[in-house]
C-alpha positions in Angstrom: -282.4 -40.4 62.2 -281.6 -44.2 62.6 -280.8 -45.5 65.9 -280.5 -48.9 64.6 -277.6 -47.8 62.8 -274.6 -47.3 65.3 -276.1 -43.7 66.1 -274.6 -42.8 69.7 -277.4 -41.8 71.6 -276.3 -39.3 75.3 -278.3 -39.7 78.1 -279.5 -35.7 79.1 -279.7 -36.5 83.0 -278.3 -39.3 84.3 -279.5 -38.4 87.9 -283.0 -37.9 86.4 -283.2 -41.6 84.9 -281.7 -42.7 87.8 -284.6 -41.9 90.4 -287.0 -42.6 87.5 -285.7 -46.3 87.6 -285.6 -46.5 91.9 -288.9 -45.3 91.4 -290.4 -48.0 89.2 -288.0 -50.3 91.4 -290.4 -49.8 94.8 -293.4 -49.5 92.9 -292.9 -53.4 91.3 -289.7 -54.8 92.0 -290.1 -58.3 90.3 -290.6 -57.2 86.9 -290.3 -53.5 86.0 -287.2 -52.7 88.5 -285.4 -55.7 86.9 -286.3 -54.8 83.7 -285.2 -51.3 84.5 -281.7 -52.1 86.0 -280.7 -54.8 83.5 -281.5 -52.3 80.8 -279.4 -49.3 82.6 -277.0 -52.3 82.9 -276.3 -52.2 79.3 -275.9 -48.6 78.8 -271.8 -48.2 80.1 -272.5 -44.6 81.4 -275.2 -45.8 83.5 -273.9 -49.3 84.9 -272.7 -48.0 88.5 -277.1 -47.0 88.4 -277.7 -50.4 87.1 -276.3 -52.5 90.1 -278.0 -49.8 92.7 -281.4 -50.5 91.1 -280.7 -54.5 90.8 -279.7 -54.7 94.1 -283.2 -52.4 95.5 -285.2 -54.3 93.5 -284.6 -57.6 94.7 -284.1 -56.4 98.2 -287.3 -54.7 98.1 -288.9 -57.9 96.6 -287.7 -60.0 99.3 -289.1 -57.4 102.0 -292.6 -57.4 100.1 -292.7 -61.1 100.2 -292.0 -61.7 103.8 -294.9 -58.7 104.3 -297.3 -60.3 102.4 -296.8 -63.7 104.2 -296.6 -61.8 107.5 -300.1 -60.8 106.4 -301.8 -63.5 105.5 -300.5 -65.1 108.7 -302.3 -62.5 110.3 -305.8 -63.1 108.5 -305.3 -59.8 106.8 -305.4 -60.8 103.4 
């Protein structure tokens, strides 16, 4: 089978990729959960999932970065 080809491929569980990509999008938010939503963002059944993760990932990077700096303010790291 040739994917490179035009081959249609059908996503089996959209709800199961979905929580696969918040996952990766709290775990690292900069690179993987961007990575992850731009690439559901190019799938057209999966776009709606796409902006949800986009949106969590660079709100959760934003909320990291003002923890860390809270931290280091505080001599914690």
């Amino acid at each position: 089978m040739n994917l490179f080809k035009g081959e249609k491929i059908d996503i089996s569980s959209k709800k199961k990729w979905f929580i696969i990509g918040i996952i990766i999008a709290i775990l690292n938010p900069i690179f993987s959960g961007l990575i992850m939503a731009f690439g559901f963002l190019t799938e057209p059944k999966l776009r709606k999932e796409g902006k949800i993760l986009l949106v969590i990932s660079f709100v959760w990077a934003i909320i990291l970065a003002y923890i860390v700096e809270a931290l280091k303010r505080g001599g914690f790291l």
